[in-house]
N, C-alpha and C positions, 0 to 999 in steps of 0.2 A: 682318613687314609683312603686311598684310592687305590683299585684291584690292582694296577701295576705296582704300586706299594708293595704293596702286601704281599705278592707275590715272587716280587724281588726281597723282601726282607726273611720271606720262607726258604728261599734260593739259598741266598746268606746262611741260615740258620740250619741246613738239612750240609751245607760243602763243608761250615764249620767243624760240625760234628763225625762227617766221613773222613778229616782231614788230621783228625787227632789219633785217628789209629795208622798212619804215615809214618812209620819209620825214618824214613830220610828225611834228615831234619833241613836242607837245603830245599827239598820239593816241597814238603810242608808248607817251609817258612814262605816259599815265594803264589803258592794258594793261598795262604793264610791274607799275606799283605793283598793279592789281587780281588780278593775277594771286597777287601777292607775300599780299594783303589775301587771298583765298581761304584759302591754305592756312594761315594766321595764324586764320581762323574755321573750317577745321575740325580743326586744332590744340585749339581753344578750346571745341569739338562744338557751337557755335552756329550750328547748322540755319538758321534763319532769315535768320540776315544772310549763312550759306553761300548760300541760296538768292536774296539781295536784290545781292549780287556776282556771282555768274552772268548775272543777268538786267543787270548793268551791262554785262559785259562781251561779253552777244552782243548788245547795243546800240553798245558800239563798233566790234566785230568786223563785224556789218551797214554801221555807218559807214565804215568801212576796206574794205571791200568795194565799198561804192557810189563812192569816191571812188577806186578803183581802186588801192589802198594795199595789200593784203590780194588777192591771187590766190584766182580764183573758186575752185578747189580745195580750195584751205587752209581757205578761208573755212570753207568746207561742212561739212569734216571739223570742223574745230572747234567750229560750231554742234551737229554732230550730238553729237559726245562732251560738249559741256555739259548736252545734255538728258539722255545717257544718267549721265552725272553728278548730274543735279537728280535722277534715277528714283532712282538706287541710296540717294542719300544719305535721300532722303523715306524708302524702304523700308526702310533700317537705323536712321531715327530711330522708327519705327512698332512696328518688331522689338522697340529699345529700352525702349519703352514697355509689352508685355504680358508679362503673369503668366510665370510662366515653368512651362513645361508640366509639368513633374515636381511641382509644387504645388500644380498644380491638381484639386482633388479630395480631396485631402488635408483632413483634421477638425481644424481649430484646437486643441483639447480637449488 
């Protein structure tokens, strides 16, 4: 398992847990699934809708927060580890994309 793993399965595992003490069982439910929906897209290495569920989800998490569902705390943390989440992902799908250095330079011929 590799650090963004691990650190997304931590991510997972710290929202699950904030999300059971959620009264609203509609805001709940729809953490719950997104949370589920995340690691389903980056299972799937789809950056983009990785990054269009993040951004759902510290919509709801902000929601959950303002309706005082979601402890200013938890909140926080969570918001913080989805940005540092959105950084690492952006920067391994970038990594992804370039040449890879030991070929660079090299004579096609």
């Amino acid at each position: 398992m590799n650090e963004l793993q691990r650190r997304l399965q931590e991510f997972i595992y710290v929202l699950l847990r904030v999300v059971r003490y959620i009264h609203g069982v509609h805001l709940r439910a729809r953490i719950e699934l997104g949370a589920f929906d995340l690691l389903d897209r980056f299972i799937a290495r789809d950056v983009e809708g990785f990054l269009e569920r993040t951004r759902s989800l510290e919509m709801l998490i902000q929601l959950g927060l303002s309706l005082y569902e979601i402890e200013t705390v938890n909140g926080k943390v969570l918001l913080q580890e989805i940005e540092a989440l959105n950084a690492a992902i952006q920067q391994s799908s970038v990594l992804q994309e370039l040449p890879e250095i030991r070929n660079l330079g090299k004579s096609k011929f």
